[in-house]
N, C-alpha and C positions, 0 to 999 in steps of 0.2 A: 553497319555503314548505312548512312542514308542522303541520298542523294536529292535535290532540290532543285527542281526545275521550272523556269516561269515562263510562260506561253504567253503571250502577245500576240493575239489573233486578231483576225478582219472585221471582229461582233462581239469578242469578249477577252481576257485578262485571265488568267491561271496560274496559280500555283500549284503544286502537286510535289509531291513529296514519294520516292520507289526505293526498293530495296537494295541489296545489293548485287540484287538478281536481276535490277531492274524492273520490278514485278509494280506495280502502282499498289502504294498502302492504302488497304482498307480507309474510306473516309477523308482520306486527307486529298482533298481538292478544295481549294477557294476559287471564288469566282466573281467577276463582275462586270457585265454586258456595255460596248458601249456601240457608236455608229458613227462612219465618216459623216463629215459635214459636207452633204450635196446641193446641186443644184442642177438648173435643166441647162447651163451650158458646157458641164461635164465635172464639174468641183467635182472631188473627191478628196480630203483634208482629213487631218487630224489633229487633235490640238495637245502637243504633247507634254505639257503641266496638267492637261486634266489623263494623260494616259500613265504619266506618273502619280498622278495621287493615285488613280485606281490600282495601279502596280501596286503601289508603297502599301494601301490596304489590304491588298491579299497576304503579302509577305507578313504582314502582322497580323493578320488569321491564322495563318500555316501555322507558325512561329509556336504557335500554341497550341500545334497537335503535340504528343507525348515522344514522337518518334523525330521531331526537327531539335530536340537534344544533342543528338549525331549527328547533326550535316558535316557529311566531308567534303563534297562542292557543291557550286551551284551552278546551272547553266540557264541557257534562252533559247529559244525558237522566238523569231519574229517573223509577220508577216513581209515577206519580201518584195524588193522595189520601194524600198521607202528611203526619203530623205527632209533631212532638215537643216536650215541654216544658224549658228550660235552665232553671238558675240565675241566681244572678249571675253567678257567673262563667266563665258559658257551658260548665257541665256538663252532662249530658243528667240530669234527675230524672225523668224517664219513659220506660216503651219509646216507639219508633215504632210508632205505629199506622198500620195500611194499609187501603186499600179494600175489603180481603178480612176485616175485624175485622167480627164483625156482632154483636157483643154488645149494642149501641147498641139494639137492636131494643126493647127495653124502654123505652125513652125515648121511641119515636114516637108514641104514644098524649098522652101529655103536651103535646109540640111541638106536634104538631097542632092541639090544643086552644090553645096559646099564640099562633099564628098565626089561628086565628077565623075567616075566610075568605076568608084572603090566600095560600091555600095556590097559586092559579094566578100572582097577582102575584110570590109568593116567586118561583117556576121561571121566570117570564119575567126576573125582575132578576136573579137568580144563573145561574141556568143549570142550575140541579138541585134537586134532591128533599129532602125531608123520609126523609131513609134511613140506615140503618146504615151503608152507603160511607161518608159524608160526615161534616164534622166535628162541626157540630152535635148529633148522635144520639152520638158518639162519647165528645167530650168534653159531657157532658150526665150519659152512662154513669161517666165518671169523677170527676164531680163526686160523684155519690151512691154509689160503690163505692169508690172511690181517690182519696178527698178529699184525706187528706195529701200520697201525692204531689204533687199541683195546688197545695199552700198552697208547696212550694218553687219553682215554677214565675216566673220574674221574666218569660220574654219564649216566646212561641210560636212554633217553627219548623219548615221543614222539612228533611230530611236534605240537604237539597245545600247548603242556607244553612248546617247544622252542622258539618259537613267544612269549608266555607270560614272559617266563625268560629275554627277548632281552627289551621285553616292560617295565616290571617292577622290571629289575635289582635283580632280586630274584629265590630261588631255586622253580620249581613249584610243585605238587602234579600232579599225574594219576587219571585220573579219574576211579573208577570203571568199567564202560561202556568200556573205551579203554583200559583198563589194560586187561580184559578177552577176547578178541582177541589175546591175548598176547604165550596164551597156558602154562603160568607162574601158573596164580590166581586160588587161591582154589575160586571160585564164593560161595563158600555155607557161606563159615566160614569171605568171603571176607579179605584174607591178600595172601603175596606173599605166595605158595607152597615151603615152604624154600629146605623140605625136597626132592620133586622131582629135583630143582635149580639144589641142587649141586650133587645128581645124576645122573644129565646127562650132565651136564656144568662143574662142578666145584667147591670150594669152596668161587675163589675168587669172580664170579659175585652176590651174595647178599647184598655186600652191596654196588656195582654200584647203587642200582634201587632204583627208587625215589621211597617217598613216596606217600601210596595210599588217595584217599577219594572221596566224593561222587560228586555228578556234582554241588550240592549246595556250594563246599566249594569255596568261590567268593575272586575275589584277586581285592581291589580299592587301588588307588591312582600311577596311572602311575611316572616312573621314567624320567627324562629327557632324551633327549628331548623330551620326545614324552605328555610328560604333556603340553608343549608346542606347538606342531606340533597340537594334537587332544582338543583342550581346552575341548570341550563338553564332554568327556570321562575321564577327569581328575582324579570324584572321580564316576564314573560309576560303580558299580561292573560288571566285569568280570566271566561268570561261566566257571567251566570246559570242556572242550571238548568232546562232544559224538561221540560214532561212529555213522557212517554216517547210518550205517543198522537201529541203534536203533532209529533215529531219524527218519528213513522215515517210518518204520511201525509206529511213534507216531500221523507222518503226515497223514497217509494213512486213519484215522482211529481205526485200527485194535489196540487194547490195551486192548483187553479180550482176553480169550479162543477160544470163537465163530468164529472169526475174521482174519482168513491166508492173509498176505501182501505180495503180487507178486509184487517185484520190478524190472525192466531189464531198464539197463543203458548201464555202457561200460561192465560189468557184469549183474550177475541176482543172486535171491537169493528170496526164500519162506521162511516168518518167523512166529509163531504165538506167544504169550504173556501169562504165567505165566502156563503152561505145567510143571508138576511137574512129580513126582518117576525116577524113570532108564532113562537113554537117550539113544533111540534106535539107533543101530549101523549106522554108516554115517550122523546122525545128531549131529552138535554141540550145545554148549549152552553157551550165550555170557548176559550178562548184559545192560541193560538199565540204570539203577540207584538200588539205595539198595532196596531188597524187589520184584523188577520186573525184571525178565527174559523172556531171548530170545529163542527159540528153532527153530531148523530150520537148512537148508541147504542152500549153495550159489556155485555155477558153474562159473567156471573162465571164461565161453561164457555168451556171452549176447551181445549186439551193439555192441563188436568188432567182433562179427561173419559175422554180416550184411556188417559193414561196411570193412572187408576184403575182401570179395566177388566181391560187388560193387568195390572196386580199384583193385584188382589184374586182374579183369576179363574185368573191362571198361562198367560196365553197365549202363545206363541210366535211373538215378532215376523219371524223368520225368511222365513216365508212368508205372515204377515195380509193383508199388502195385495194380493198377490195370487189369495189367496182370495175376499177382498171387492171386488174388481173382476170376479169370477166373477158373481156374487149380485144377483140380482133385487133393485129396487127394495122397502124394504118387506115381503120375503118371510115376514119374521120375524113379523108382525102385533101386533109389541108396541107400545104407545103409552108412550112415554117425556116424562118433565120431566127431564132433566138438567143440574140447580139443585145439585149436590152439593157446593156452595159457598154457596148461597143464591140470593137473583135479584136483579139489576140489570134492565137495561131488556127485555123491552120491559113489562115488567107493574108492577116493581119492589115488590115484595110483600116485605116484610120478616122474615117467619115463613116462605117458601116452600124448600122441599126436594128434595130428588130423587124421583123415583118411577117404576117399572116398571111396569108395569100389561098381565096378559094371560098371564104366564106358565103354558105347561103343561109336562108331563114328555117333552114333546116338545123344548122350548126348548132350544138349545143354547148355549154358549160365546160363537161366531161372532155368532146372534142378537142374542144383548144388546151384542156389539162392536158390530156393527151397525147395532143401533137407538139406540146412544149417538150414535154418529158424526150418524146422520140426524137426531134431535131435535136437535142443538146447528146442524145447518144450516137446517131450519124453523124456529126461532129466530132466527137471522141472517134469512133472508126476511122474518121480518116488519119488522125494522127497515129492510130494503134497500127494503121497498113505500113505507116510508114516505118516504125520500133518494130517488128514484130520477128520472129525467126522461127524457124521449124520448133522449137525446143522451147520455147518462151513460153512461159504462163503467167496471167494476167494476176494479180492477188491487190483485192478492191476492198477499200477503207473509207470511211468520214461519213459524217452526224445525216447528210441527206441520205445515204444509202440504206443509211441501219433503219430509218423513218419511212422508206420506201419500197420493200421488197418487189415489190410490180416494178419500180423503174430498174432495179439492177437486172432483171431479167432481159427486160429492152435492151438494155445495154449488151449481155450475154449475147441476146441472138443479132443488135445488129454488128457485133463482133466478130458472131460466128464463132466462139470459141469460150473455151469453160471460164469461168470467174469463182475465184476464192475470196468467199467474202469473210475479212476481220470477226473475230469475236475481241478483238482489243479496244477497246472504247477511248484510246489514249495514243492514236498512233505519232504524232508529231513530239509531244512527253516525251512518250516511251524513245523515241529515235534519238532525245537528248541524251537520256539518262543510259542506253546504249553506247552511246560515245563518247559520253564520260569516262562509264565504267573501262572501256575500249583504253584509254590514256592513262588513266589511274592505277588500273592493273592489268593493261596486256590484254583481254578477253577479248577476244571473239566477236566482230558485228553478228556472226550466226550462229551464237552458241547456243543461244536459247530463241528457235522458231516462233512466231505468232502462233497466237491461238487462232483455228480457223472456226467458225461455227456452219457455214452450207460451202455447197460449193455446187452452182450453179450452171448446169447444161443446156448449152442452145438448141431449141425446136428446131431442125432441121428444114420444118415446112416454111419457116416465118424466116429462113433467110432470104428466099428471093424474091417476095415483101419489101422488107427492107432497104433490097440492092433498088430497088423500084423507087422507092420514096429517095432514097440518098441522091437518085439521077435527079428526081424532079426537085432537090435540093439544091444542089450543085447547079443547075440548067436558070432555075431563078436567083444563083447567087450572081454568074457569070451575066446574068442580062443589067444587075441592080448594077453591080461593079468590076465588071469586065476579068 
């Protein structure tokens, strides 16, 4: 049996092809890089005819490994908080807008005001915020700036439902998973929030939006050509689309209580599994599939912190990390917000920015590498104080950690606590092909552990460093933004 999984990420396009083990086959990964369409009043877009040619061309890479013979499904991981507007006939009339769009911020003044003082009830029945991420702030923004667009708009979707409608000539369904990203879904009663829709949108968007259902509801028998194009996925079933979060804490492991999934990619994000009563202030709550939730917080930093440092400043990755494993805790005495995306949790301030604060002509290069690295893990601590329980251990995954062994240590001590870091190079895959496996035959999300390669102990001296630098964090967040 082989299972066929297509990852739709923040920077690139995947296919991947695992066993029946779930295990990732030797070789078989296609790939193709691409990047939101930004700009400096917060665009973040995607253009999703060219997200499906790049799709369409990996699956005709894969197609051609020896072992895409046997595909018994196929499944998605997409990047999560995405949407886009079709036609009737299932055109796209709008980009994809993604979590990273924060032009919406204009609109939160308004919504707020439109919800009165249901702003706690909203976050307990959706699971999120009154924010730019999210759809509402989004499409609110597009209402009053790109109205026309929205007047061709027949049905709202997201990108994994649009590829499937293109594929299979058909209206798709949302998955659960991606629908509660949405800040729409009542997660509890699982159907749209009609009631919050049209108080803060309107009347007429409810019955834009597709219908929901669970990740198992599977669509077979491709429509032409692609019946033709893909013969081997003809009557393949198709599953829904996960988000990309839920799929990499499936991969990571972590699918109990016990168990917080540290992911940092071009983002970052701490999640744990099936946390139930009140959801404490700054955490959201997003769905995996019916019955299992997510709680947790995610930071607009993460690899792009690193990796804006390194290009803006000209540094030489050659030998960084072995530098910054030299380097005192903190040496640097900069206090950084490394918001250079904006902010998500744990403060979720809609206007919030990056900021340096302390530099002299002393300051070097290293320094602000440094104290980037360090502000985006005091960041994550606070989200982790808030998940964390006598019994819990951290197990840490994604493309910046495995590139950075000096930052996951940061991370380590300003945690305070051990970190098991992935030897699985495929963790949001792998969490597909888990949950496949899981529906097709019964198995076990734990049946087969991650591979772990270190597993990482906090310097005891360098925590209360850290608790130091978090104050004078926290001390100039509260002066920027109260």
């Amino acid at each position: 049996m082989t299972l066929l999984v297509i990852d739709l990420g923040s920077s690139s396009v995947r296919t991947l092809l695992f066993d029946g083990c779930a295990r990732l086959i030797e070789g078989a990964i296609c790939s193709r890089k691409h990047d939101f369409e930004t700009d400096h009043d917060g665009k973040a877009v995607a253009n999703a005819d060219h997200l499906r040619a790049l799709t369409e061309a990996c699956l005709d890479d894969i197609l051609t490994h020896p072992s895409a013979a046997s595909v018994r499904a196929v499944g998605m991981a997409s990047f999560a908080g995405n949407w886009l507007g079709v036609d009737a006939y299932g055109r796209a009339c709008t980009a994809v807008l993604t979590y990273a769009d924060t032009r919406g911020r204009s609109a939160i003044a308004d919504l707020t005001k439109r919800l009165g003082g249901a702003l706690d009830a909203y976050h307990q029945a959706t699971g999120c915020f009154i924010h730019p991420a999210y759809f509402p702030a989004q499409y609110a923004y597009m209402k009053q700036f790109h109205s026309q667009s929205l007047e061709q708009v027949q049905r709202i979707s997201d990108i994994g439902g649009y590829l499937y409608r293109q594929w299979f000539g058909r209206d798709i369904p949302i998955s659960y998973s991606v629908a509660s990203w949405s800040g729409l879904l009542h997660t509890a009663d699982l159907r749209w929030h009609f009631d919050f829709i049209r108080q803060l949108l309107g009347a007429d968007l409810p019955e834009r939006l597709p219908d929901l259902g669970d990740f198992d509801v599977c669509q077979i028998g491709l429509a032409d050509p692609y019946a033709g194009r893909w013969p081997q996925l003809r009557c393949v079933p198709f599953f829904l689309a996960l988000g990309d979060g839920a799929a990499a804490n499936l991969g990571s492991g972590a699918v109990d209580a016990r168990h917080i999934a540290l992911t940092i990619g071009t983002t970052s994000a701490l999640r744990v599994v099936g946390r139930g009563g009140a959801l404490p202030a700054g955490l959201w709550r997003y769905l995996v599939c019916q019955g299992m939730t997510l709680v947790g917080g995610a930071t607009s930093e993460g690899g792009n912190a690193y990796q804006w440092v390194v290009e803006e400043l000209g540094l030489d990755t050659a030998s960084l990390d072995a530098r910054l494993s030299e380097r005192r805790p903190d040496q640097h005495r900069l206090t950084v917000l490394p918001l250079i995306a904006g902010e998500r949790s744990p403060g979720w301030q809609s206007d919030a920015s990056g900021t340096i604060h302390g530099i002299r002509r002393s300051t070097s290069k290293l320094d602000i590498m440094q104290a980037q690295l360090e502000a985006v893990a005091i960041r994550l601590s606070m989200i982790f104080d808030q998940l964390k329980s006598d019994e819990s251990a951290v197990i840490a995954g994604g493309g910046a950690l495995e590139s950075s062994p000096a930052w996951a240590q940061m991370i380590a001590d300003a945690f305070d606590a051990p970190i098991q870091v992935l030897a699985e190079p495929e963790i949001t895959a792998r969490g597909v092909a888990l949950l496949l496996r899981d529906r097709l035959d019964g198995t076990a999300l734990d049946a087969d552990s991650p591979r772990i390669s270190r597993v990482l102990r906090p310097n005891p001296e360098h925590a209360p460093i850290y608790a130091a630098a978090r104050a004078r964090q926290v001390d100039l967040y509260q002066r920027l933004y109260g």
